[in-house]
N, C-alpha and C positions, 0 to 999 in steps of 0.2 A: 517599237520601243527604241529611245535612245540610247546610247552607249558612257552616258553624263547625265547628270541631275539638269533640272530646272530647277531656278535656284533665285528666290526672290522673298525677304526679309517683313517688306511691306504691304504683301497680299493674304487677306486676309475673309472667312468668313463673318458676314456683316451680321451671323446670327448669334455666335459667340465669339470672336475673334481670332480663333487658330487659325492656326496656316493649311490650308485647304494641300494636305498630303494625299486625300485621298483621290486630286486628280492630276496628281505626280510630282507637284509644285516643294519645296524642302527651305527651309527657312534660311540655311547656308550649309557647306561642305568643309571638308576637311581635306586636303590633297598633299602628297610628300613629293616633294622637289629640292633634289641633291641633297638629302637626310633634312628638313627643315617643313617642318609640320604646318602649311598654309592655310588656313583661314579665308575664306570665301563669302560672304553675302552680299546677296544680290537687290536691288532696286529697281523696281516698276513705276513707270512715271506715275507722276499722280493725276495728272493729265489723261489716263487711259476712260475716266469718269466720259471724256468728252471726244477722244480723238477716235477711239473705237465705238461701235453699236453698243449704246446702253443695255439694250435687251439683251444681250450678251455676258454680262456682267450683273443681273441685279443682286442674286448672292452673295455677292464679294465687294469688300470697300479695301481703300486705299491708305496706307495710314501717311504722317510724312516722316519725311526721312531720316531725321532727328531722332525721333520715338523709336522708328524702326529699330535704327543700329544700337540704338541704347538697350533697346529691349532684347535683342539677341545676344549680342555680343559677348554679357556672361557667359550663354551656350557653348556660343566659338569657343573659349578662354575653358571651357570645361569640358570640351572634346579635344584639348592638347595645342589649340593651334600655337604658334610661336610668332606665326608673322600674319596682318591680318589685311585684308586688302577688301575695298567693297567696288564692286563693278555694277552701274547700274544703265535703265534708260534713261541717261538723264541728259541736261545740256547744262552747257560749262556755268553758267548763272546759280543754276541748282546747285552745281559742284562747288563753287566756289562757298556758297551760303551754308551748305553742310560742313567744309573744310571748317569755315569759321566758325559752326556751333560746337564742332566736337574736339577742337585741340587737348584734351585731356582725356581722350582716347587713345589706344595705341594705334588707330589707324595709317597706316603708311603708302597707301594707295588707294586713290578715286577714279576710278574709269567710267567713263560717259558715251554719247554715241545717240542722243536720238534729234541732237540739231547737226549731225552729221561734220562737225567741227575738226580741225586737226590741231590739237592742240598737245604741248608735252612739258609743262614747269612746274613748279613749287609751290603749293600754298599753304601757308600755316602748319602744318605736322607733317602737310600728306605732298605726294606725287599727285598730278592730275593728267590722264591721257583720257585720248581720245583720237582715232583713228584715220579721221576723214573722211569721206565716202567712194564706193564704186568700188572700194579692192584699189583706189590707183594710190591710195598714201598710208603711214600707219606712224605708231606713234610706241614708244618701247622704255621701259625702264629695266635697270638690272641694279640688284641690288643685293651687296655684300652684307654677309649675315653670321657673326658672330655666336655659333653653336656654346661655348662654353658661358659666353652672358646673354643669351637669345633677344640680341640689339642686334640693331643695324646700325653698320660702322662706317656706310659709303652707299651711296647710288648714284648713277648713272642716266641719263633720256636723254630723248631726241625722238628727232620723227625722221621719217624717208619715204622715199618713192617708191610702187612694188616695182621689180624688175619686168620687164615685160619678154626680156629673151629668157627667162629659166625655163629647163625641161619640166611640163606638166608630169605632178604622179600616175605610173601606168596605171594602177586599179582604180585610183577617181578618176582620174581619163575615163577609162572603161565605161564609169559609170553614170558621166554626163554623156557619154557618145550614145549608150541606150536610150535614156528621158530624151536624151537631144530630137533623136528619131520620133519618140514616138508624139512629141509635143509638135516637130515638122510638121507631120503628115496632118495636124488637126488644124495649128496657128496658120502654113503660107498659103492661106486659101488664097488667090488673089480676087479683091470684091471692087476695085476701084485703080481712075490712077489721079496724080495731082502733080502739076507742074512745080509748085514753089513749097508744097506744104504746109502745114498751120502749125504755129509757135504756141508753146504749153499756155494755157487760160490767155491767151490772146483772142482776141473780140469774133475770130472766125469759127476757132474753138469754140467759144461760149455759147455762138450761136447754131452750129453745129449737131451737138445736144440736146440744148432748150429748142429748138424749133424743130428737130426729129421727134421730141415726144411730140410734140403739136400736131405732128403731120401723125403718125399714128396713132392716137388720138385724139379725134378731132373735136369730139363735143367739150375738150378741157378749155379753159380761158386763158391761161398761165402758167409755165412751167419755171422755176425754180429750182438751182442743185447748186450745191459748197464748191468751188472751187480747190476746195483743198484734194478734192476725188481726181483731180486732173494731172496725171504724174508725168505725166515726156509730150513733148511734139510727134505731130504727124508728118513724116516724111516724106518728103518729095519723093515723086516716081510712083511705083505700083502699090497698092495698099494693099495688103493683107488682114488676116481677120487679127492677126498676132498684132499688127500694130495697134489696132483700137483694143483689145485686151492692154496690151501697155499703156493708153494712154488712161482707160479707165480699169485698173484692176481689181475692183472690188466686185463682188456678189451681189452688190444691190438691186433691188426692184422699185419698181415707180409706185409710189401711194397717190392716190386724189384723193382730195381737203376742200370740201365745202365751206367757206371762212369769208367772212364781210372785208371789204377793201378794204376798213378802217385796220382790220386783223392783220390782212397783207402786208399794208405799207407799213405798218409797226415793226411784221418780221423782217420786212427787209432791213428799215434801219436800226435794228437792234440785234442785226448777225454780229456773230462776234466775227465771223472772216468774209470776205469779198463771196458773193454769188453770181452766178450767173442766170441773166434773164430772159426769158423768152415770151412773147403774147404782148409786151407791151414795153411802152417807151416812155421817157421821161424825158419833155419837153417845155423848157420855162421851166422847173421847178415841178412841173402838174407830169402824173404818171397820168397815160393813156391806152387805151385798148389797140393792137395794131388790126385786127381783123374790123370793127366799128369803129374808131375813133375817138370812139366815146372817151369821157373822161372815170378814172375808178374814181365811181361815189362810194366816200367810207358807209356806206351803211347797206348797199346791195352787196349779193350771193356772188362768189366766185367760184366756178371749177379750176384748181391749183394744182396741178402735179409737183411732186418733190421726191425721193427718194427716202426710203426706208429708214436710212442710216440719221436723217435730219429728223423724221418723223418719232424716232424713238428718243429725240432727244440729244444728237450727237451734237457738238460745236456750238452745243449752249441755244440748240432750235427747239426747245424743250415746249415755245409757246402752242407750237404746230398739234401737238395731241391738245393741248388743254384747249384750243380754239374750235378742235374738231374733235372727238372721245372717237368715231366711229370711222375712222377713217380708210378709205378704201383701197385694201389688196388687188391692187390689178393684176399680178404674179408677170406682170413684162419684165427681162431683165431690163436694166437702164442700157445697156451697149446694143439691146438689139433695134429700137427704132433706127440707132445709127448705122448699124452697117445693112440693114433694109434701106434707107432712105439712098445710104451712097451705092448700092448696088440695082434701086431703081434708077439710077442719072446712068447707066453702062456709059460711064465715063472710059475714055482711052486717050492714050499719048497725041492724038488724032483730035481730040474731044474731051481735054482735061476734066474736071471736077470743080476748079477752080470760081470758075464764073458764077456755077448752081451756088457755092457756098456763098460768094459774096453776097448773091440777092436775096440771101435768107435775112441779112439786116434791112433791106429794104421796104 
């Protein structure tokens, strides 16, 4: 249990529309800071339909952000608040669009944070922040508040750099020095090494992946996954299992999709984001098979592997079930053909890595 609400205005069940409290979630809060009754709700992108596992969510819909705050905010205003601020996941486009639909609200603050932006100015009624990313920048208002007319008479922002010489707190010290250890002893396996490293969704990456599921699965034809799953570079020097966890950190497994090339070459160019591809190549204009040569005829059978996360519908791959209803649970994680494949090359400083990966494009 947390020691704080989760705290999110436009989540909602998609059976009647309440705000799903019974799995911890709270429409907004109420907090006192220096005698001045705050007002809190919260915003979940509306994007989450797509950026996380649908299957994950089918109970719950999203409403937009407009509705949302409209719809709450009597609440806030009838549980005392004075000052009312809304923090959400959102990016400064959304912020900005919600600033301008609700100026005849008393909102005074939009906080954002899922395009990772650093942003700190004025729009229309409200402050707008937004942090940065990493912990290296942040973004801050203060704002003078007028108890006897519960107005705000002045604010204050800007952003800054965190410091990097403060003394860390001893009890969260403490308490990453425990996880620290015990995620060590699991993450620095070392499984490989690489002279120069591979750059995030760069073409070594991509094939890295896609031609790992290949190799361990061999009777598939074409492998397929969202590059959006590809979060950091692979580091020069020793590999560890911790680094391919950071490069792919999600929980997903590999699905095979039995689906006619006409199906294929559809999903591919009607991904809403860049994929990465494996089994085959597109030369002239014409995709081809790289194991036969052959050309994909739209009307023959494919073995296609993809990931769970596309399969259920994630980043708008919604056509993947409707092409295939039955499609098949392998239960591989997606990280593990990779660090099997890099740990059968017993690559060394001696005998980089580097080579086996180039000629996986070949």
């Amino acid at each position: 249990d947390s020691a704080f609400p989760f705290v999110s205005s436009n989540v909602r069940w998609a059976e009647n529309g309440e705000t799903p409290t019974e799995i911890g979630i709270e429409p907004f809060t109420v907090v006192e800071v220096n005698g001045v009754q705050v007002g809190i709700l919260g915003l979940t992108t509306t994007r989450t339909r797509t950026t996380t596992n649908p299957a994950n969510i089918t109970e719950l819909e999203f409403l937009g952000y407009e509705a949302a705050v409209r719809d709450v905010l009597p609440q806030v205003q009838a549980a005392g608040a004075e000052l009312i601020v809304v923090i959400g996941h959102i990016c400064e486009f959304e912020m900005r669009d919600l600033a301008a639909r609700i100026p005849d609200l008393p909102v005074k603050l939009i906080g954002g944070g899922h395009c990772n932006e650093l942003i700190a100015t004025d729009f229309e009624e409200a402050v707008l922040l937004v942090g940065g990313s990493h912990l290296a920048t942040y973004a801050y208002a203060e704002f003078l508040f007028d108890t006897a007319s519960d107005t705000v008479v002045d604010v204050d922002f800007g952003t800054g750099f965190t410091q990097s010489g403060s003394e860390p707190d001893g009890a969260v010290a403490a308490v990453v020095e425990k996880w620290q250890a015990e995620t060590d002893r699991e993450l620095n396996v070392i499984i490989g090494y690489s002279d120069s490293g591979f750059r995030q969704r760069g073409q070594a990456q991509q094939d890295l992946i896609t031609e790992s599921w290949l190799w361990a699965y061999p009777t598939a034809d074409v492998a397929i996954t969202n590059m959006g799953g590809f979060r950091a570079d692979i580091p020069a020097g020793e590999l560890t299992f911790g680094d391919i966890v950071g490069v792919f950190p999600f929980n997903n497994v590999i699905i095979e999709v039995q689906i006619t090339g006409g199906q294929l070459l559809d999903i591919i160019r009607r991904s809403q984001e860049q994929v990465a591809i494996g089994g085959m190549t597109e030369i002239n204009g014409r995709w081809q098979l790289d194991e036969t040569g052959k050309e994909i005829d739209i009307n023959d059978s494919y073995s296609v592997l993809v990931n769970d996360f596309m399969y259920a519908g994630g980043s708008g791959f919604g056509r993947l079930a409707e092409y295939d209803t039955a499609g098949y649970n392998t239960a591989i994680d997606w990280r593990q053909p990779v660090i099997d494949w890099i740990q059968a090359q017993e690559s060394s400083e001696e005998d980089p890595l580097d080579a086996a990966v180039r000629e996986l494009d070949e």
